[in-house]
N, C-alpha and C positions, 0 to 999 in steps of 0.2 A: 209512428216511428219514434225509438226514443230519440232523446237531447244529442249522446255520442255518437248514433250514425250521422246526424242532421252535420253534426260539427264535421266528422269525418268527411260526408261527402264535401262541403264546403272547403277541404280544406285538397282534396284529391282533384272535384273539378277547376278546369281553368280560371284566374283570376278574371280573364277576361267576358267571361260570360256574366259577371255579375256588375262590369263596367257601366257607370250612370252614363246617359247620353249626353252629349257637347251641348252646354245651354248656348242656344245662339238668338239672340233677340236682332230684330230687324224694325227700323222704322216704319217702312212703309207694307202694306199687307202683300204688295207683288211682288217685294223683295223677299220679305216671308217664304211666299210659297216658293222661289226659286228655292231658296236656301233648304225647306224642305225636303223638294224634290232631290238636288243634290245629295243628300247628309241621312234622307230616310230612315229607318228608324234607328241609325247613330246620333240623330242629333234630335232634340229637341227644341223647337222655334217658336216665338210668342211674336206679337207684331206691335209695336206701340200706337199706332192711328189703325184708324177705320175707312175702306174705303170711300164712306161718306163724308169725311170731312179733308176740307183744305189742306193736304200738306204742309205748305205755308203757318197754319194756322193750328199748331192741337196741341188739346189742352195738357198743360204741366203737370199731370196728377201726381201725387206721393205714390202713388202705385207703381206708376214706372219708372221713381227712383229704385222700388225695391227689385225691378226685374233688371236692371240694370246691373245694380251691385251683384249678383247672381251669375249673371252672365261670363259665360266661357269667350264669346266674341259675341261684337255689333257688327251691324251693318247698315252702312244710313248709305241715302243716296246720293248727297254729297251734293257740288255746286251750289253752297248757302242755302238750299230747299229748306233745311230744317234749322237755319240757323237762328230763327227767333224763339224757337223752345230745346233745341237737343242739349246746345252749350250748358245752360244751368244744371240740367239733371244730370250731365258727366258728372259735373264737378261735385255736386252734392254725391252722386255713386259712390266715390269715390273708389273704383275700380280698374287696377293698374292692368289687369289684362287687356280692358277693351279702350285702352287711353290712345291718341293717338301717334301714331310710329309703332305701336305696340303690335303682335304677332293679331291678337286678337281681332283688331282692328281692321273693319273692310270698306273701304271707300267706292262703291260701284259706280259711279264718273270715274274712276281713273281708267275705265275697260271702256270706254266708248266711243266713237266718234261724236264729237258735239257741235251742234249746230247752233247761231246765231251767237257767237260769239264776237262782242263787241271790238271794234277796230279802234277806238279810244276811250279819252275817259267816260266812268260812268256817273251821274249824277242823279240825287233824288226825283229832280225835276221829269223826267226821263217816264217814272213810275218805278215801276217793281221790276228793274233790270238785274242780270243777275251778271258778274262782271267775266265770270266760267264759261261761259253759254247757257243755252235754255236747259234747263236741270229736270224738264218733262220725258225723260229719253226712257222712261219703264210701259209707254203703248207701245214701242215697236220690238215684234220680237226680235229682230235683228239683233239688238241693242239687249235684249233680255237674252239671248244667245253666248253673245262674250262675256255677258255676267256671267252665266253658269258658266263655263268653261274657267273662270279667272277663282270665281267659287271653290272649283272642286280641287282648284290647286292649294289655295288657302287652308281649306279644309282639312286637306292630305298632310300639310306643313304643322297644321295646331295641331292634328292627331293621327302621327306618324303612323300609329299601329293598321291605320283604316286607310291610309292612302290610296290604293289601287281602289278600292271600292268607291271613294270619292271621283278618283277618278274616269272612272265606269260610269258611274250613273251620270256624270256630267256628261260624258261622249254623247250617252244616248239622249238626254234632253237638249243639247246642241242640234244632233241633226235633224230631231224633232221640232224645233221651231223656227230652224232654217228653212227647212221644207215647206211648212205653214205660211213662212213668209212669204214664199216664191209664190205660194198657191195663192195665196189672196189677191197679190200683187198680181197676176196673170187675170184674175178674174177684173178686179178694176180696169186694169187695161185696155180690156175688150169695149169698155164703156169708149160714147164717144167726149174728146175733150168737151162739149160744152157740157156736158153732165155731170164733169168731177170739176166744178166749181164751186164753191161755199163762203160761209160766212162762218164764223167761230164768236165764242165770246171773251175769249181769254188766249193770250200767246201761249197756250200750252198743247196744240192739239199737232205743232212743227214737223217732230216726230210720224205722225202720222201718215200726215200729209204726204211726207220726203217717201214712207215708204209705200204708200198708196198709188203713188203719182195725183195727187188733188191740188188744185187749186184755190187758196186763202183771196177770196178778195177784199176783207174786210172785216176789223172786228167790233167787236158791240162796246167792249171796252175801247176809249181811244185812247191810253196806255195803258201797260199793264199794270191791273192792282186798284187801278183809277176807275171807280161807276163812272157810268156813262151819263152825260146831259141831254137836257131836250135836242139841242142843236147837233149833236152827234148822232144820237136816235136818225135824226130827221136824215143827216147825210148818210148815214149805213142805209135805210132805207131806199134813198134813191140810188145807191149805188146797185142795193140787190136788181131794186128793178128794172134799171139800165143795165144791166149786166146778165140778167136773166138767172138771176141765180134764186135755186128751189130748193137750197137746204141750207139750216142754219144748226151748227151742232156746239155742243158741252158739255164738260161732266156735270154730272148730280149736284156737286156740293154748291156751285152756284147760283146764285139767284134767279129765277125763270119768267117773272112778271115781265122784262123787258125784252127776252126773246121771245115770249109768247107774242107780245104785240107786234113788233117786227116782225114773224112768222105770218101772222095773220093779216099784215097789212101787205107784203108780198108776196101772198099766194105760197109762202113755203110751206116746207117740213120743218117741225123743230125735233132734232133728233138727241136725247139726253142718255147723256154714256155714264158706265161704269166708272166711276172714279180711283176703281183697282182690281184687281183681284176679289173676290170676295173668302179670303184664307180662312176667317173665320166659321165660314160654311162648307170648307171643303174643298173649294173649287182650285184648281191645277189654273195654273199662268197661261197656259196654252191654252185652256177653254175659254179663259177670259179675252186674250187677243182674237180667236176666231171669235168671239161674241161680239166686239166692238166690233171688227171688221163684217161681219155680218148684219149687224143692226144699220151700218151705214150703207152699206152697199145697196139693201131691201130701200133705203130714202132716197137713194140716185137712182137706182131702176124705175122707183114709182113715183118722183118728181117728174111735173110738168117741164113738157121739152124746151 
């Protein structure tokens, strides 16, 4: 085709079909793929951590100042989860879209109910408290629910032209993982209470728990943030087995040496979880909550009574 129909057609078809999609970077890889799912192929999403590694903890690369400064909108999860690396690489961005107050700007704690929010002060002594509440609230779909929904508004608002369709695909992964919820949650239930009792390693699994209906009796850490010592070890231990408790669960990124020995010293399961979504492979937020919910349900059915 020559140069002048090319330009011709270019200049007859709609602008809009040659529109670049909304860069939107997301911290965490679950937050990713909601944002995804919402924004489909209007939006483009990159994810700054991996679901292997600590939240809390990922590394500062120059890479992700460049996807920063790029970006149409952020979306971090908010409750100081990322406040020992996100803060520096804004400021280096130097990106007034996704600054905060900014349109850009999405903070998913502010769409959620949060649990274990401190009744006073918080101090270092404590461990790894967060002074918001527990800032773990992307296992339960529930809570991955009124993100999308809060999403699709945001969305609609940065790019007015696509609003209805944001807010469409939001409706439909709402009652998508509402539904998922009730479902899992229906199936725990049928368990008997001594069965949905555990041990965890880390105050991060609350979420969960809340929407499972399970029982925390203890964890490996004895604060958050804090390894655990011999004499802690030794009292989680007697507690599992005074309490009869037959699973002890975690995400990935944590260390396993010490739940494996308390697993095997109490006749548990050690059951070691997803620490996100896996976006980078594709995988949809909903398959990842039924997979958690699934891989623990198979440890309490087949835990000793």
């Amino acid at each position: 085709m020559k140069t002048w129909m090319i330009g011709l057609l270019l200049w007859i078809l709609p602008s809009a079909a040659f529109a670049a999609p909304l860069k939107v970077v997301a911290t965490l890889p679950s937050l990713a793929a909601l944002a995804a799912e919402v924004g489909g192929p209007l939006v483009q999403v990159e994810a700054l951590s991996s679901p292997r590694q600590d939240p809390h903890y990922v590394d500062a690369r120059p890479s992700l100042i460049l996807q920063l400064n790029r970006a149409d909108m952020l979306v971090q999860n908010g409750l100081e989860l990322e406040v020992g690396w996100l803060p520096p690489l804004l400021l280096q961005a130097r990106n007034p879209k996704i600054s905060q107050g900014a349109p850009g700007f999405f903070d998913a704690s502010q769409f959620v109910h949060r649990l274990q929010v401190p009744a006073g002060a918080v101090s270092r002594r404590q461990g790894d408290i967060h002074p918001g509440g527990n800032p773990h609230f992307l296992f339960d779909p529930r809570a991955a629910a009124s993100i999308a929904e809060a999403l699709g508004q945001r969305l609609a608002e940065v790019d007015a032209a696509h609003a209805e369709t944001y807010r469409n695909n939001a409706a439909v992964l709402v009652k998508r993982l509402r539904a998922l919820a009730a479902e899992e949650a229906a199936k725990f239930a049928a368990l008997p209470a001594a069965k949905r009792r555990l041990c965890v390693y880390h105050e991060s699994l609350v979420y969960v728990l809340d929407w499972l209906g399970l029982q925390e009796v203890a964890t490996v850490e004895p604060r958050p943030g804090i390894p655990p010592d011999p004499q802690h070890v030794a009292a989680v231990l007697q507690t599992m087995r005074g309490g009869g408790v037959h699973v002890l669960a975690q995400e990935e990124f944590y260390p396993q040496n010490t739940s494996k020995t308390l697993a095997e010293l109490a006749k548990a399961r050690l059951v070691v979880l997803q620490g996100g979504t896996r976006f980078s492979e594709g995988q949809h937020y909903a398959d990842h909550a039924r997979a958690l919910a699934d891989t623990l349900f198979a440890a309490f059915s087949q835990a000793a009574p």
